[in-house]
N, C-alpha and C positions, 0 to 999 in steps of 0.2 A: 733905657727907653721902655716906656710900657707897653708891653703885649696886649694889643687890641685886636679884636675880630670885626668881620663886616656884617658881621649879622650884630656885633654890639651898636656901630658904624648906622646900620640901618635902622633899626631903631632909634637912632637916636636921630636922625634924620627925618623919621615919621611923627615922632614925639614934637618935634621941631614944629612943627607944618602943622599937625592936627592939635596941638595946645590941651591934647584930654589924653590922660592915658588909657580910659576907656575905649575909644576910638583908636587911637594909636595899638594900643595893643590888639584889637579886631583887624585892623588892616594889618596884624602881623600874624595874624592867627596862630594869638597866645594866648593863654588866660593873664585875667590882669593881673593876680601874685606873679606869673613867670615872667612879665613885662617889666615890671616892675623893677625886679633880680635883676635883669639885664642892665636897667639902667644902671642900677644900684654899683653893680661889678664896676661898670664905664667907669663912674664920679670915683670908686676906687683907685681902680687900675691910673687915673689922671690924676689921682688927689685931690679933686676940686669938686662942689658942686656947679652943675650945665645947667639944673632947672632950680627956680624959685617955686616951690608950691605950697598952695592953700587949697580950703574946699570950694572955691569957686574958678580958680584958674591955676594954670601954668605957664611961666615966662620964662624965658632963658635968663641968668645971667649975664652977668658983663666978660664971665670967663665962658659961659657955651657961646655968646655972640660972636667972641672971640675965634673959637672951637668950628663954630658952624662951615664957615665955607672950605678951611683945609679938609673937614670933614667929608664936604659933597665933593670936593679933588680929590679924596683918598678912593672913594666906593668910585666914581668915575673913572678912574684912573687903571683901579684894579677890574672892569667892565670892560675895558678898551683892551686889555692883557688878556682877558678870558676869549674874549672874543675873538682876539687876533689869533691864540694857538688853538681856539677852535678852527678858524680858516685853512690855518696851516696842518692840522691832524683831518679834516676831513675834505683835503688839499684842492681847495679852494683859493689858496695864495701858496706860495714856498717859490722854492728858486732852486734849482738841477743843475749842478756842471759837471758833463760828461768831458774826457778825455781820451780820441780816439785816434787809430790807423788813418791815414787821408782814404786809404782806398776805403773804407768801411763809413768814413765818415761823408765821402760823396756818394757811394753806393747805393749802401744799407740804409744808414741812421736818419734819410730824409723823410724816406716812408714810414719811420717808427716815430720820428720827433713828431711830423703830421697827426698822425692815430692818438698821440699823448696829446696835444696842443686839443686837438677837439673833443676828448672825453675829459681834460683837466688844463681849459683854455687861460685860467688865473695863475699856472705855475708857470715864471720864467725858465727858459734853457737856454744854461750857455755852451758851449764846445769849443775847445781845444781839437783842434785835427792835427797831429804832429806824429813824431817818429815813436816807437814802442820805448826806448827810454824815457824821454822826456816825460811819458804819457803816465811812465810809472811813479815819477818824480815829484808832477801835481798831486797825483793821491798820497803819498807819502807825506808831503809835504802841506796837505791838508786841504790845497787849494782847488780839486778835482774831489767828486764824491766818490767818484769810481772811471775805471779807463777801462778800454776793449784796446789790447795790449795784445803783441806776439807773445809776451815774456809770462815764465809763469808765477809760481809760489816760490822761487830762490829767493826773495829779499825778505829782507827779518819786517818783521812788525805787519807783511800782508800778505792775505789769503787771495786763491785764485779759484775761480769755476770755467772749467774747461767749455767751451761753447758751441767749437764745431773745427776739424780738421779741413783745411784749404787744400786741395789738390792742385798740380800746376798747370799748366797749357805751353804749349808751344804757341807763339804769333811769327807768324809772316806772311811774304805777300803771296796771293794765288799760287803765280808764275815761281814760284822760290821752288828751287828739287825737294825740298822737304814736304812741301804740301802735299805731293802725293806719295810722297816713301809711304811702305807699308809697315815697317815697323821701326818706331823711332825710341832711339836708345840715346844718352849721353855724348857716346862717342862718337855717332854721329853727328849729333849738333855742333858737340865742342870744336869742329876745325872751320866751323862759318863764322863770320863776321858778327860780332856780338853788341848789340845794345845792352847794355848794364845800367842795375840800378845803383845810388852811389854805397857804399862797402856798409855805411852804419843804418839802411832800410831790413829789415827784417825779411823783406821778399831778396835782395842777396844774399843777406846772410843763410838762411834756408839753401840756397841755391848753389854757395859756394860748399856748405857742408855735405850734401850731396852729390858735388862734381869732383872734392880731393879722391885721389888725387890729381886728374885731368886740369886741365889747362884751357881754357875757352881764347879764341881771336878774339879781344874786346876792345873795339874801333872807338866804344864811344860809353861814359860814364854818365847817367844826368840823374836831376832829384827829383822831375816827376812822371807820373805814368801816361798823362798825356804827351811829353817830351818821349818818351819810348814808343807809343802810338804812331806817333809823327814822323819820326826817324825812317822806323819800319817800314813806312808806308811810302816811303821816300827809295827804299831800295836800298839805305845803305847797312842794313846788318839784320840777325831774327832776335830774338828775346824769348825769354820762359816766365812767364808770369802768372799769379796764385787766381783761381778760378774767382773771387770774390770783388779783383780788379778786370773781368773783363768786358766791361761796362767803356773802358776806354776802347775798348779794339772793334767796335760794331761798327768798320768801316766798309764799304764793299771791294775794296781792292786786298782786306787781308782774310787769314783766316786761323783759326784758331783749332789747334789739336788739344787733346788731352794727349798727359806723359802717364804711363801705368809703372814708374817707376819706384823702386822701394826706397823709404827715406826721402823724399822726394813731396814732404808737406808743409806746409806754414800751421803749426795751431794757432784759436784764436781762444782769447781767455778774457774773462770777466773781473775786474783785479779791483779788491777795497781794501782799507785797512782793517785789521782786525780786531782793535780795540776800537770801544764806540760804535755805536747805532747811526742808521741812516735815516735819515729825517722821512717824514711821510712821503712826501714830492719824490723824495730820491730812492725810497723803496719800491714806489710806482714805478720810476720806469726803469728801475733795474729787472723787477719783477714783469713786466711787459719785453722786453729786450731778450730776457729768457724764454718766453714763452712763445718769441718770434723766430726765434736765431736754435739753430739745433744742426746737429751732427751732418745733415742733409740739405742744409742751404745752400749749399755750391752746385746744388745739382735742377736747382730751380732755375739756372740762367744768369743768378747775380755775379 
C-alpha cells in the first residue's frame, strides 16, 4: 500500500479543481517547483500518472478520474477524525462512567455531575451506584473510568487517592435514652435493638470491625439507607451510620449524634487503573471530584 500524505491528497485535490498549477500551487502557498514535486512524488508513490499536461492545459486522466473522489473521501474522512478528537481533547464531546457508593452517589455526586454538565454540557455521564466491590470490578474491568470506592490500593493492576475519612453518627428517635446520654460509647449502643446494614455494604463492614469483639441486638438486616431511615423512625431499633449518608436521616422525629470513637471511620477513595490514561472527559471530572471532595466534607452537613 503506498504511503500517502494529505497534504499530497490536497494538492492533488486543488490541482484537480483549478486545472493550473500555477494557481493551484498559490492556493497552496508553494512555489510552483515545490508544487510540482509534490505532485510528482503522488504519480510515484501510485505509479500512475493523475494529470495529462501540456503548455496550454491540465486534465486529469482516466486513472486521477478514477483517483479523484476516493481522494475527496480520504482528506474528508480524515477532517471528520481531526475534528472529532478535537471535540473530545478540548471536551466538547466524550462520554464519563463513574462508579460509585449509593450513599455518595445520591448525596454528593448530584451536585458535582450538575457543575460538570454545565461547564462541559456535550460530555455524557453515566453511573453505576453500587456496593464498594462491584465498584471496584467496573474499573478493573475497564467498564468504569474510575469509582469512589470504600476499598483501597489492595488489588493488583489499581491505584487509589485517598479522598476524605467518613465519621459515624449515631441515628435514632428524639424519645430513644440515647438521644440525650451524655457520652456515647459502643457498649452502650450494642445491647439496643439494632437496624443493620446487610454484612457486604462497606458502612457494616466498618462497623462490625470496630464493635469485635461486642455483639449488637440486630432486629433487622436491610440494603438501603433509606430502609434504616424508615425502620428507625418507626421505633423499632437505632443504627450508626457514616456522616456522608445522613442526607437520609433529616427527619424531625430522629436525630443524629456524632461517635468520637477510635477506629470507628469509613474511608473513601478515588480508585482507577493504573495502566492507561484517562480520556480528557474523564480527567475533568475526576480532577473536579478532587477538588470538591477533601478530608472535611463530612463536616459540611453531607
Amino acid at each position: 500500500m503506498p504511503d500517502l500524505s494529505t497534504r499530497q491528497l490536497r494538492a492533488f485535490l486543488v490541482l484537480a479543481d483549478q486545472r493550473s498549477f500555477t494557481k493551484a500551487a498559490a492556493a497552496c502557498h508553494l512555489s510552483q517547483p515545490a508544487f510540482s514535486a509534490l505532485i510528482r512524488t503522488l504519480e510515484q508513490a501510485l505509479n500512475t500518472r493523475l494529470f495529462d499536461r501540456d503548455t496550454r492545459s491540465v486534465q486529469l486522466t482516466p486513472e486521477g478520474r478514477l483517483f479523484e473522489p476516493s481522494a475527496r473521501q480520504l482528506l474528508g474522512d480524515f477532517g471528520v477524525a481531526v475534528n472529532d478528537l478535537s471535540d473530545h481533547v478540548e471536551r466538547r464531546k466524550g462520554r464519563v462512567h463513574v462508579a460509585a457508593l449509593p450513599s455518595l452517589a445520591a448525596g454528593w455526586l448530584p451536585a458535582i455531575f450538575a457543575e460538570f454538565k454545565k461547564a462541559w454540557p456535550g460530555i455524557d455521564l453515566n453511573l453505576s451506584d453500587t456496593l464498594s466491590d462491584p465498584c471496584i470490578e467496573l474499573v478493573r474491568s475497564g467498564k468504569a473510568d474510575f469509582a469512589l470506592a470504600s476499598t483501597g490500593a489492595s488489588h493488583a493492576g489499581l491505584s487509589a487517592q485517598l479522598l476524605c475519612t467518613d465519621r459515624f453518627y449515631l441515628v435514632c428517635r428524639k424519645d430513644h435514652p440515647l438521644a440525650s446520654e451524655k457520652v456515647l460509647t459502643l457498649k452502650k449502643l450494642a445491647p439496643h435493638p439494632f437496624i443493620h446494614m446487610s454484612r457486604n455494604s462497606s458502612v457494616r463492614q466498618a462497623l462490625d470491625a470496630a464493635l469485635h469483639p461486642l455483639q449488637t441486638n440486630t432486629v433487622l438486616e436491610v440494603e438501603q439507607l433509606a430502609t434504616v431511615a424508615g425502620m428507625v423512625e418507626a421505633g423499632l431499633g437505632i443504627s450508626v451510620v457514616p456522616a456522608l449518608t445522613l442526607f437520609h436521616f433529616e427527619r424531625q422525629s430522629l436525630v443524629t449524634r456524632p461517635l468520637a470513637i477510635a477506629g470507628l471511620t469509613r474511608k473513601i477513595y478515588l480508585v482507577r487503573r493504573q495502566q492507561g490514561s484517562l480520556s480528557a472527559a474523564a480527567l475533568a471530572l475526576h480532577e473536579l471530584i478532587v477538588a470538591r471532595m477533601g478530608p472535611e466534607t463530612y463536616l459540611k452537613g453531607i
